[in-house]
N, C-alpha and C positions, 0 to 999 in steps of 0.2 A: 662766579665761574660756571656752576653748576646752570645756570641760567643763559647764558650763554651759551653754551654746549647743546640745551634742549632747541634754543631759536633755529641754532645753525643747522642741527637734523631736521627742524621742521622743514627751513627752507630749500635742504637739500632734498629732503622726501618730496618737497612739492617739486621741485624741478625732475626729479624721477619721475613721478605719476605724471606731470604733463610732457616728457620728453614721451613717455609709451605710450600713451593715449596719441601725438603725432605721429609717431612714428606708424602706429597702427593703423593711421587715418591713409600714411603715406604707403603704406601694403595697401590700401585698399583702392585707392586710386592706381596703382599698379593692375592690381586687377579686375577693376572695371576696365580699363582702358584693352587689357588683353581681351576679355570679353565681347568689348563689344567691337573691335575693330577686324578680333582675326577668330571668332569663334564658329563663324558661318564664311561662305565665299561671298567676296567682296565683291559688290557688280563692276560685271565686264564694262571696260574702257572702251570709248568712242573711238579712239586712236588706236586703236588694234584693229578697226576694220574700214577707217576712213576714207570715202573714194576721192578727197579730194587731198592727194599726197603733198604736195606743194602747201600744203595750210599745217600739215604733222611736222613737231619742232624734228630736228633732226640731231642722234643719239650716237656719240663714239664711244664702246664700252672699251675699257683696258682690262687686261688680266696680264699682271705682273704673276710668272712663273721662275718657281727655282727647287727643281728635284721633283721627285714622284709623290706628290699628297695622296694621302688616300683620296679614294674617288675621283682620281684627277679625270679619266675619259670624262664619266660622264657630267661631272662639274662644268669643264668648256662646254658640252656639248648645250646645257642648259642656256650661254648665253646666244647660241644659232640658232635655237629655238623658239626667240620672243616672237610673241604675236604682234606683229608693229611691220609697217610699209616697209617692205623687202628691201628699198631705196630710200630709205630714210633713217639706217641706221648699219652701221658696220662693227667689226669686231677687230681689236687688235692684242695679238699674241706678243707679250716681250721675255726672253729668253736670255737668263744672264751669260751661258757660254756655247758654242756646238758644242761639248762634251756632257752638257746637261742633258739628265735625262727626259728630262721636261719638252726636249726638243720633237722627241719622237714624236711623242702622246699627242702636241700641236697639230704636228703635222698630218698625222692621221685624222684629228677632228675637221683639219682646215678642208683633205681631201673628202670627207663626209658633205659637207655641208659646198657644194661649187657653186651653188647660187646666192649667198651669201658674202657679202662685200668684205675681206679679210685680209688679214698680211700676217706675217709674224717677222719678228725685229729680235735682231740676237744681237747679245752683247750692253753690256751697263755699261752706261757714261755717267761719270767718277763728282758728283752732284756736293756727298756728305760723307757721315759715318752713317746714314739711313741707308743699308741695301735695298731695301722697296723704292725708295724715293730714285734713287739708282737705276733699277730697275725701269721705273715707269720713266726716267725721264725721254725717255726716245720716240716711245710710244704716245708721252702727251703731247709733244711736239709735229708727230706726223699726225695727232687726229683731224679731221674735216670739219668737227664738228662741232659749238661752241659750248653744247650739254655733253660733258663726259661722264662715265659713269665707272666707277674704279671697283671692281668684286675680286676679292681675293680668290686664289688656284681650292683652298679649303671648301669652298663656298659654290653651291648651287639653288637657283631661285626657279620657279615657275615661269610655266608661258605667257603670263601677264603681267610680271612683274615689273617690266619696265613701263607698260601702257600706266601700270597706276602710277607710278615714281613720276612718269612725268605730269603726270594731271596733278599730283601734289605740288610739285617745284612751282606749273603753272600757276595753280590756286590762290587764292589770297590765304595768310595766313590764318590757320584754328587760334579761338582765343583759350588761353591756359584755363588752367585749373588750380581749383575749385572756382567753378562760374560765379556763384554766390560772391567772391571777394571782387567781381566786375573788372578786372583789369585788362588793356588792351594788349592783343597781340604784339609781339615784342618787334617787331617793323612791320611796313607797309606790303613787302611782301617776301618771299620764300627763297632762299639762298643755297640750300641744301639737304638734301634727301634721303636719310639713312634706313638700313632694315635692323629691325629686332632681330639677333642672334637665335637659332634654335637649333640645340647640341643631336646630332644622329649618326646612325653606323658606329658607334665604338666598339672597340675590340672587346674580348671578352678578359677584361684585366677588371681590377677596382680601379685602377688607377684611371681607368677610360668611361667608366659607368658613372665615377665624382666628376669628371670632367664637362660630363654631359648634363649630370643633374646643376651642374653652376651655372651651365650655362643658358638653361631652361628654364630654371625657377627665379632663384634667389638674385642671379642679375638680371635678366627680363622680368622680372616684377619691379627693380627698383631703375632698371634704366626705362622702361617704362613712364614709371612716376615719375623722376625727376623730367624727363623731355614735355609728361604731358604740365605739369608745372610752371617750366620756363625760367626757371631763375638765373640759367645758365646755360652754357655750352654741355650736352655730353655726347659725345659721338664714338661710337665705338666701328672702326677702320674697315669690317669687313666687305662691307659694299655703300657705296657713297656716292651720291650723282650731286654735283654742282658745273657751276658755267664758267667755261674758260676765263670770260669777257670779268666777269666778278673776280677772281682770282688776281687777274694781273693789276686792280684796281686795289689791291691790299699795299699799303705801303711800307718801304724799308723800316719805318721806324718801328714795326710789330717787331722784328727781330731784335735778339740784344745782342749791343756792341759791346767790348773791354774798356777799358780804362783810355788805351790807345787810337780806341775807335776802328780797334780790327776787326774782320766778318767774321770771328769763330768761327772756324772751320769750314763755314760756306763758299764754294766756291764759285756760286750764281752772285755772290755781292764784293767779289774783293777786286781790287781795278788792274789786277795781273794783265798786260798787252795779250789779247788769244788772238786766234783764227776768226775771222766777222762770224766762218760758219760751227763754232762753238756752239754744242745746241745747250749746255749747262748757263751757258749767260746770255744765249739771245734767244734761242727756240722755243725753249721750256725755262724759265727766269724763274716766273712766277711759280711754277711749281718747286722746281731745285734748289729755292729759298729755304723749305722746308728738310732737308738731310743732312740739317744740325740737329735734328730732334730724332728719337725713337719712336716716339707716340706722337710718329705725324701728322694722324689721323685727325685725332683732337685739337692739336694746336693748329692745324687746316682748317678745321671748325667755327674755333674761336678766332681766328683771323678775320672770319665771314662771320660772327655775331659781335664781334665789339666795334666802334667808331675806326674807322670814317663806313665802312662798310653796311652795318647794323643789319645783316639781314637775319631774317629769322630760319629756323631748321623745323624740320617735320621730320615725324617715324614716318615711314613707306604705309600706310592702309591695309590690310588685305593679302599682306606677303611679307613670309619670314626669308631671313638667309638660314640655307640650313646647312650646318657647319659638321661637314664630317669630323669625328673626333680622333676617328683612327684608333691606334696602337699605342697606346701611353703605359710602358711595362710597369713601372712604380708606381708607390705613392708619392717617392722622394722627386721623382718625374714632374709630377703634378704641382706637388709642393714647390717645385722653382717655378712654374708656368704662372702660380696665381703670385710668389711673390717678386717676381719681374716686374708686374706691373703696376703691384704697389709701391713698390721703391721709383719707378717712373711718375706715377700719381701724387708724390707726396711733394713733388718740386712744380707740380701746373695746378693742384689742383689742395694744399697744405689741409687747410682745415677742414674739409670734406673726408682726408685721409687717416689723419688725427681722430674723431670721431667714429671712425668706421666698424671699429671694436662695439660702439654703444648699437649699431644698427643688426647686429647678429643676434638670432633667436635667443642664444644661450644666455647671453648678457643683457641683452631688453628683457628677458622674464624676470631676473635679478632685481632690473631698476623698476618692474612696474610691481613688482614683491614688498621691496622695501619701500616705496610709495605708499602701496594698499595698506600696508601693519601700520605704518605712523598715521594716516588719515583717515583710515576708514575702522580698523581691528583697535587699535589704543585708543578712539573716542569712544568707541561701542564696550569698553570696558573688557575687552576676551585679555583672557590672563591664560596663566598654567602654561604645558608646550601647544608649540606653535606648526609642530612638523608637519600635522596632519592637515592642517591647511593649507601649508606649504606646495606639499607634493600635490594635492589638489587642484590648486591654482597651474603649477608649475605646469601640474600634467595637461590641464586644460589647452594653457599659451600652447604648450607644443605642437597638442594635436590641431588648433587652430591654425597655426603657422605652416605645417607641414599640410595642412585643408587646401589653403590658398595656394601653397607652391603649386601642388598636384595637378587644382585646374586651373591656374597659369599654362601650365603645362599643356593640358586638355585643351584649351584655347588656342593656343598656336598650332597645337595638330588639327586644327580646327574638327573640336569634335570627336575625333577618332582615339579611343584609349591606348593604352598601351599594349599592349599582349599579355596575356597572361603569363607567359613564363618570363616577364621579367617585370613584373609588378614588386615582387621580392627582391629582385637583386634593386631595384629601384631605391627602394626603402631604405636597403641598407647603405646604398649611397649618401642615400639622401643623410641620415644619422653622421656618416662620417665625413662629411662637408661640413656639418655644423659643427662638429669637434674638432677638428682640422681648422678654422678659423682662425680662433685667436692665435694659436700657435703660430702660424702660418705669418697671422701681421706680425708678431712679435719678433720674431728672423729680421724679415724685410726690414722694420724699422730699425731695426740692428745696424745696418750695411747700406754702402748706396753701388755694388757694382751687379752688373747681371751681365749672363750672357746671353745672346741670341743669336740663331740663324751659324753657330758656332763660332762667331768673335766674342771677344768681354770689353764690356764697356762700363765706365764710371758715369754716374747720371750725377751732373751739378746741379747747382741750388738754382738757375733760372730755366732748369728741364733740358738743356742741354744735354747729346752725350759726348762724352772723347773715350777713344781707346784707352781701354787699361794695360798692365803690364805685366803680358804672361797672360795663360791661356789656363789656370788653376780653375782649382772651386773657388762659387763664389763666398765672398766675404761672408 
């Protein structure tokens, strides 16, 4: 038994030491890739000053609005801004009520910008339980255009940032990473277009400085690595260009039917007699397939990377979204924002979820700890305690991990540090996002209900969501 027991440590030790040694591999492909894609300016785009307009793909951005986001003026106003053929790309405002205040803000940017091809469209048509998908679907339906580009009201991009998005889409696809394993690009060509998240403006709460440091570091470093990888879809919702024409080519069988072969809750697939001019089942189809999902973003994604479809996705080059954080009062604020999305994640996405605990600083120092004592400290003979090497090591990992976030960081500001008076409040964020983790999955995996956008909804086992019952805390 005694023999037995040593095997099984050994070989769990060794799965610990090679799980941190990858994992460590996969921080660093995070940030290479931030480095070298967004740590200098990206060269300017041909299609930002092309005289020959008729040859420039042609671009319908959407901005789904609903309420006053921080930095909502100047957010819209970013996307009238692009440097790209004045006639070769327009902008559409959609607005879930006139009593939204969102309406205003629109209409003032629309009158800002009169040379600029625009409209704004009030009012949601009833798609899902997805209010976004809701939202856009009126707007996806009136675009011109067959390259749409979806940026949330949070979200502001640079003057170039669509000239580069499109030279990506056009591109043939980068082959993944690490080069060394030779593997081909994951199709022949490019299906959709996403930006790295970079967290700014937050309020002067904790709850708004953790929010910012998540969304700077520890996820732009690993949504990073996993896209430059390729193993998989990951697409995070905030800004997104892909092709009408690809979309509607996604077939009903990606969605899941019941027992019955009813459209859960879609109302772009159920054979109800409508009006021909329905824009939820004929204008916009393909996209109002998707507000049976929450995280429609993703499952949009992966519609467009698996069969019949197979196309491949690219990070944007050269340009972050950068994502006002706002006024987040709490931490308990915070703590529901990160586990919404885990409890979403753990039904499209199980075992990437499941493991997520092992991919956090706290708990990868643990497993490359107990790794290093069984394989490297107990063959070399070290007896007596062990603490002192412990905290050693420990203190090491951390400072190294909090090395990389910092200029992850410094890379998407391309360059530019932080200021000095918030290099401290920084730190201390940083610290209490790493403590806040496990916690945090620990809730989530507890519960499948969340609320958002103030409804509550239950997330089913195939990513689904339906309304819940009652308008409580969540589970």
């Amino acid at each position: 038994m005694a023999g037995w027991a040593s095997w099984a440590s050994s070989v769990l030790a060794a799965a610990a030491l090679l799980w941190y040694i990858v994992l460590w591999y996969v921080c660093w492909i995070g940030w290479s890739v931030a480095k070298r894609h967004f740590r200098e300016p990206w060269p300017r785009s041909p299609l930002a000053s092309s005289e020959n307009e008729a040859e420039v793909p042609g671009v319908s951005i959407l901005r789904p609005l609903a309420g006053l986001d921080c930095h909502l003026y100047a957010n819209l106003c970013s996307s009238f801004e692009q440097q790209y053929p004045r006639d070769r790309f327009e902008v559409i405002l959609s607005v879930r009520s006139e009593s939204d205040q969102a309406l205003g803000v629109a209409r003032q940017v629309v009158a800002r910008y009169p040379h600029i091809q625009s409209q704004i469209l009030v009012g949601d048509a009833e798609a899902g339980v997805n209010p976004k998908i809701n939202n856009l679907v009126r707007s996806y339906a009136s675009a011109k255009h067959d390259i749409v580009w979806v940026v949330d009201s949070q979200v502001a991009l640079g003057p170039q940032a669509m000239a580069h998005a499109v030279d990506a889409l056009t591109m043939p696809p980068t082959r993944p990473l690490p080069l060394w394993l030779r593997r081909e690009p994951h199709a022949a060509r490019v299906g959709l277009v996403h930006h790295v998240p970079l967290g700014v403006l937050p309020a002067d709460t904790w709850a708004s400085h953790v929010e910012r440091v998540f969304l700077s570091t520890t996820h732009a470093k690993m949504y990073l690595a996993i896209n430059a990888v390729a193993v998989d879809s990951c697409v995070m919702g905030k800004s997104n260009m892909y092709r009408k024409s690809d979309l509607e080519r996604v077939p009903d069988s990606f969605f899941q039917y019941d027992a019955h072969g009813e459209s859960l809750g879609s109302h772009a697939l159920d054979d109800t007699p409508v009006d021909r001019d329905d824009v939820v089942r004929y204008g916009a189809r393909a996209l109002a397939r998707f507000g049976i999902y929450l995280a429609e973003d993703n499952m949009l994604a992966l519609s467009l990377w698996r069969p019949p479809q197979q196309l491949a996705h690219r990070v944007a080059p050269g340009d972050v979204a950068h994502v006002a954080v706002g006024d987040i009062q709490t931490m308990t604020e915070y703590a529901k924002r990160r586990m919404r999305w885990i409890r979403v994640r753990r039904h499209m996405v199980p075992a990437a979820t499941y493991v997520e605990p092992f991919t956090e600083s706290l708990v990868a120092g643990l497993c490359g700890w107990f790794g290093l004592r069984l394989w490297l400290l107990a063959p070399l003979g070290a007896s007596g305690s062990l603490w002192l090497p412990f905290l050693v090591f420990y203190g090491l990992h951390l400072f190294a991990w909090y090395w990389i976030d910092t200029d992850v960081l410094l890379s998407l500001r391309q360059g530019v540090p932080l200021p000095d008076a918030e290099r401290q409040r920084f730190f201390g964020a940083w610290c209490l996002r790493e403590v806040l983790a496990l916690p945090i999955w620990a809730w989530a995996m507890a519960g499948s209900t969340v609320t958002w956008r103030g409804r509550r909804y239950r997330i089913l086992e195939d990513a689904r969501a339906a309304p819940a019952e009652g308008e409580g805390q969540l589970d």
